[in-house]
C-alpha positions as YAML, in Angstrom:
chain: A
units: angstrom
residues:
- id: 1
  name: UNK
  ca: [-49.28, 40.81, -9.18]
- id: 2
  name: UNK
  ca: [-47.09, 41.84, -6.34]
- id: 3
  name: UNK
  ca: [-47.23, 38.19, -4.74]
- id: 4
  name: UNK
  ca: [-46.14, 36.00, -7.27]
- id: 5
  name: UNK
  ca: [-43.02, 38.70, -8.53]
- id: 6
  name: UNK
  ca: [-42.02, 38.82, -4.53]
- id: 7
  name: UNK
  ca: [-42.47, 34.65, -4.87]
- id: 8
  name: UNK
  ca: [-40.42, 34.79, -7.69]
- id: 9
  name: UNK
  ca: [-37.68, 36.97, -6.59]
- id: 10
  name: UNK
  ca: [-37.53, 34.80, -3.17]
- id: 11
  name: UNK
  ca: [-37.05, 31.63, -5.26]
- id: 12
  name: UNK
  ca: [-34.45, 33.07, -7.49]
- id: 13
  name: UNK
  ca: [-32.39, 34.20, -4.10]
- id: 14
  name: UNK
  ca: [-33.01, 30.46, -2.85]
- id: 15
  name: UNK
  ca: [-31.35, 29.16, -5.76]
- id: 16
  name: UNK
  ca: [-28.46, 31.34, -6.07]
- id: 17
  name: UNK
  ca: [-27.37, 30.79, -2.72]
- id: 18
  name: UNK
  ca: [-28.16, 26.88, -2.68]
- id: 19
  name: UNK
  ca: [-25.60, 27.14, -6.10]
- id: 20
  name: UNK
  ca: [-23.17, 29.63, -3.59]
- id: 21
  name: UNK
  ca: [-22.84, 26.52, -1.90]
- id: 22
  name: UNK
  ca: [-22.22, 23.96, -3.77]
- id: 23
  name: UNK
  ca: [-18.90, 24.25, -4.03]
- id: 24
  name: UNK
  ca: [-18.89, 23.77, 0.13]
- id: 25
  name: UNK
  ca: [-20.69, 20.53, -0.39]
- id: 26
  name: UNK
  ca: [-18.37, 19.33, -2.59]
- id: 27
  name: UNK
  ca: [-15.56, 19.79, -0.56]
- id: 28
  name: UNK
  ca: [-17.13, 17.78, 2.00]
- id: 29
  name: UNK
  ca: [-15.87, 14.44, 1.05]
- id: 30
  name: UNK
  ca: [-11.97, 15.42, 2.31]
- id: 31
  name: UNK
  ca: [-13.11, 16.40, 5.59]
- id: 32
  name: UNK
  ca: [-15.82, 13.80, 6.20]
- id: 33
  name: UNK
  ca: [-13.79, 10.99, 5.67]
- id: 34
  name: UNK
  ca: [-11.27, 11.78, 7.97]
- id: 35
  name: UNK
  ca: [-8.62, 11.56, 5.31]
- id: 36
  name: UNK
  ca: [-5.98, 14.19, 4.93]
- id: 37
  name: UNK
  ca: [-5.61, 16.02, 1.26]
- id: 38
  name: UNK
  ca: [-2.67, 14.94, -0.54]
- id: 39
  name: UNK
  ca: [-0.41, 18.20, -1.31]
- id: 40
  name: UNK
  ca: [-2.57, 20.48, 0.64]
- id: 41
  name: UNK
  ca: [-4.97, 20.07, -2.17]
- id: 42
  name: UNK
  ca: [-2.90, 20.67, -4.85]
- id: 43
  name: UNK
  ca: [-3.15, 18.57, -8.41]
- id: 44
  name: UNK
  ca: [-0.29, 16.16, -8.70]
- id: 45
  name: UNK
  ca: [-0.56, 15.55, -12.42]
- id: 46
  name: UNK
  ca: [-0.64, 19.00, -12.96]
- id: 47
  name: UNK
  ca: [3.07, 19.36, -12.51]
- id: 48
  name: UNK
  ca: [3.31, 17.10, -14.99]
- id: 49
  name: UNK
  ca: [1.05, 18.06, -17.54]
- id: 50
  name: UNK
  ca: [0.91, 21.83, -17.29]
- id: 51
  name: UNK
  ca: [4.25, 22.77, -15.64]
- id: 52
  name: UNK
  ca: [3.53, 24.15, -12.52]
- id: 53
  name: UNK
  ca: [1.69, 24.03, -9.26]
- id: 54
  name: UNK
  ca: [-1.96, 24.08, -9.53]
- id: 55
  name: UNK
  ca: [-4.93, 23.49, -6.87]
- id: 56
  name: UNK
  ca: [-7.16, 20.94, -7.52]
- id: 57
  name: UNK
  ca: [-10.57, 21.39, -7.49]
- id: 58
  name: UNK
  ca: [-13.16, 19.35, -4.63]
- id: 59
  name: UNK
  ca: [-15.48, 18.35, -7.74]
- id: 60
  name: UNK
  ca: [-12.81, 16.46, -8.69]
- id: 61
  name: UNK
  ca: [-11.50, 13.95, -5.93]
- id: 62
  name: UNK
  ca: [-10.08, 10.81, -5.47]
- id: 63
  name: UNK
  ca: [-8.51, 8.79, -2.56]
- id: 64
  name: UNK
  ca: [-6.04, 6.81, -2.43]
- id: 65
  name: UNK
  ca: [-3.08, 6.02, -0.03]
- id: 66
  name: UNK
  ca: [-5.34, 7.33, 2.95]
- id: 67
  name: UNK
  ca: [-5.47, 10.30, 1.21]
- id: 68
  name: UNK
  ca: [-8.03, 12.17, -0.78]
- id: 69
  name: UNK
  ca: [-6.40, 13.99, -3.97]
- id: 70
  name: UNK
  ca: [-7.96, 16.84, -5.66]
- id: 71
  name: UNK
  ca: [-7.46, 17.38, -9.45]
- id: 72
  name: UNK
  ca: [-8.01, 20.69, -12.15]
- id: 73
  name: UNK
  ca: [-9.96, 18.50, -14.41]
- id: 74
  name: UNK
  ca: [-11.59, 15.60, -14.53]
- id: 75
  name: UNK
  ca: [-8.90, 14.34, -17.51]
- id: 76
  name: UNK
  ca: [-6.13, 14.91, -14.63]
- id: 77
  name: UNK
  ca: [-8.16, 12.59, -11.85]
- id: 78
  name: UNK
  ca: [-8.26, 9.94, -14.72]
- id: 79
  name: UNK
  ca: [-4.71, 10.06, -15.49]
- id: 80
  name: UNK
  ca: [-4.07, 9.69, -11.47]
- id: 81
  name: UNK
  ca: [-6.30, 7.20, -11.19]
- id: 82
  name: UNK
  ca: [-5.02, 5.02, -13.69]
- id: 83
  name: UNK
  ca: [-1.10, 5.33, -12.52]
- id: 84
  name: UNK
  ca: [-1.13, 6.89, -9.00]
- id: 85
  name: UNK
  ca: [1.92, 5.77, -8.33]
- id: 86
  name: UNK
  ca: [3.77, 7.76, -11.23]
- id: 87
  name: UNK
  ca: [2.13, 11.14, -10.06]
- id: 88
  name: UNK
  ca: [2.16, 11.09, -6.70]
- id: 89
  name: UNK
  ca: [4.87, 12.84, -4.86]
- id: 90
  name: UNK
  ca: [7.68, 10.70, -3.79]
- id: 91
  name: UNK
  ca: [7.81, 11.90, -0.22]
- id: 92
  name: UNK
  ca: [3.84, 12.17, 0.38]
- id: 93
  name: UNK
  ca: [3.12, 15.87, 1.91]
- id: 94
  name: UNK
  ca: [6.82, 16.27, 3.23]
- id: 95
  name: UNK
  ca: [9.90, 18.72, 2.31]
- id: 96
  name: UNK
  ca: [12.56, 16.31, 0.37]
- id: 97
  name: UNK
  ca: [15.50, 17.79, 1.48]
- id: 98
  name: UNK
  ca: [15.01, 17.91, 4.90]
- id: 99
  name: UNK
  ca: [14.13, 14.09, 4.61]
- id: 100
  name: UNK
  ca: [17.81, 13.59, 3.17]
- id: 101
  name: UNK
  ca: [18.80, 15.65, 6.33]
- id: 102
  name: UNK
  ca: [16.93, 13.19, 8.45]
- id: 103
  name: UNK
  ca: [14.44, 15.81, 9.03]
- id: 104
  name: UNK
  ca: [10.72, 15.52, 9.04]
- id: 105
  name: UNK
  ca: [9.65, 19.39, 7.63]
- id: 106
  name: UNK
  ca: [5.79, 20.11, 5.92]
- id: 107
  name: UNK
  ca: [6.38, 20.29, 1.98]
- id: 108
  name: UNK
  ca: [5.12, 23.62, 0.45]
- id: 109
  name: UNK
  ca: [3.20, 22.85, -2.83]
- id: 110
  name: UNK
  ca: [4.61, 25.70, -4.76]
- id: 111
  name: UNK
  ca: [8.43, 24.32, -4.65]
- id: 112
  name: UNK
  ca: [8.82, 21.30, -6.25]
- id: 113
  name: UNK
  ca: [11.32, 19.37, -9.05]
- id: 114
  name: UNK
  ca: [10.11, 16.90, -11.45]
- id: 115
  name: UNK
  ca: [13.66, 14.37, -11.94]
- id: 116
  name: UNK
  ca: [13.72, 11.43, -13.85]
- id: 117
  name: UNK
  ca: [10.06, 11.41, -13.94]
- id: 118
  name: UNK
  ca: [9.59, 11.76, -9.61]
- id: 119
  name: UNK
  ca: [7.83, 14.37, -8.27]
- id: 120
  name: UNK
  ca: [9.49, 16.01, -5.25]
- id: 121
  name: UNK
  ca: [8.45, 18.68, -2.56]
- id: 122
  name: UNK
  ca: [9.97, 21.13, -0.44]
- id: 123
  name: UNK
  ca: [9.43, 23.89, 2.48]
- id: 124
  name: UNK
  ca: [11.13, 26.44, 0.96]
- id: 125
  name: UNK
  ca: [12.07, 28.10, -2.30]
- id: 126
  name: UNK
  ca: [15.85, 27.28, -2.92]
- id: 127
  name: UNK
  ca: [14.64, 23.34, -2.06]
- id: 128
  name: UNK
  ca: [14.93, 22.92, -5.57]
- id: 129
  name: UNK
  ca: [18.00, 24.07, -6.70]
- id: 130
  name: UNK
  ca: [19.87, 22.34, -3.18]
- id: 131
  name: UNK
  ca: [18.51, 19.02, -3.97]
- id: 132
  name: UNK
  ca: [19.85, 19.14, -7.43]
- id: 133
  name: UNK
  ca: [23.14, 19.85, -6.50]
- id: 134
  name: UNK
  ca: [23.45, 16.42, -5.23]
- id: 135
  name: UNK
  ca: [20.81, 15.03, -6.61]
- id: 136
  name: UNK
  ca: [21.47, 11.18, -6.32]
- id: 137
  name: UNK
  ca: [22.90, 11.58, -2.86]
- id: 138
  name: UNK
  ca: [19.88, 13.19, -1.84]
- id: 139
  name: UNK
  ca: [17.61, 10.94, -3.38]
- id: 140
  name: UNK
  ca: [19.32, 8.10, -1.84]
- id: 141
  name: UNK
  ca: [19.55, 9.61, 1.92]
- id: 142
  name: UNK
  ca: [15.92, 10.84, 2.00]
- id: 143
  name: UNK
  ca: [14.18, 7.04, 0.73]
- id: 144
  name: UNK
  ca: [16.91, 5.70, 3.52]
- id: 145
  name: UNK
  ca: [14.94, 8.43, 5.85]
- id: 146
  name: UNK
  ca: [11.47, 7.01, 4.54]
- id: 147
  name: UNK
  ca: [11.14, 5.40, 7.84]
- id: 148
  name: UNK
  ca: [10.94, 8.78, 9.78]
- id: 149
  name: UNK
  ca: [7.18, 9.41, 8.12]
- id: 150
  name: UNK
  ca: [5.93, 6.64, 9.51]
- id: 151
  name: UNK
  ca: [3.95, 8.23, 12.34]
- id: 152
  name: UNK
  ca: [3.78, 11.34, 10.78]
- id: 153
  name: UNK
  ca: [1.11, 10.49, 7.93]
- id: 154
  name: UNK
  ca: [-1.27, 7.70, 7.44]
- id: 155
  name: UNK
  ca: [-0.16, 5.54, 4.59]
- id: 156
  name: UNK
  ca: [3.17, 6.69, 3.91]
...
């Protein structure tokens, strides 16, 4: 009776830690395909949808634009999927106002501005607020700096 409880016991451990790592395996997909995550990972409809930064999830993926976009939900990927162009933010993984400064700065995921339906990044927390200030201008300077993330980022 000892035997099969100890048998038991060891299978139960083996399949709590193969579920412990499932979550590893499905992260795989980023890092084996040698594409970078768009946003650091973070879900680009979310900001749309649900107001505020949120990470995406590996079990739901998707790439596009030589990047590999994680979602909260599956409902989220589908949206993305079916209009990446509308949730994806305008300046890939990079820091809009330093782009209309002809600067080439990483984008922090947790400062960000939604404007006439665009999604923008920035490296630090008053990004926001000083790209509003001149909005248009900005807008306008950083697209005219587009051509500095060129060899920064695949596909962008």
């Amino acid at each position: 009776m000892f035997a099969p409880t100890m048998r038991r016991l060891f299978l139960f451990a083996a399949l709590l830690a193969g579920l412990a790592a499932l979550p590893l395996l499905a992260a795989a997909p980023a890092a084996s395909s040698g594409m970078r995550l768009g946003i650091k990972g973070y879900d680009p409809v979310a900001y749309f949808t649900l107001q505020r930064a949120t990470p995406g999830q590996p079990q739901f993926e998707y790439s596009w634009d030589e990047h590999v976009w994680r979602f909260a939900s599956a409902e989220h990927r589908a949206l993305f999927k079916s209009d990446p162009v509308r949730y994806a933010p305008q300046f890939a993984n990079f820091c809009a106002v330093a782009l209309a400064r002809g600067e080439v700065r990483e984008a922090n995921p947790e400062y960000w501005l939604i404007s006439d339906g665009k999604l923008y990044l920035f490296g630090k927390p008053y990004g926001p607020d000083l790209f509003r200030k001149e909005l248009g201008k900005n807008v306008e300077r950083a697209r005219h700096n587009r051509e500095l993330l060129k060899d920064q980022e695949p596909g962008r």
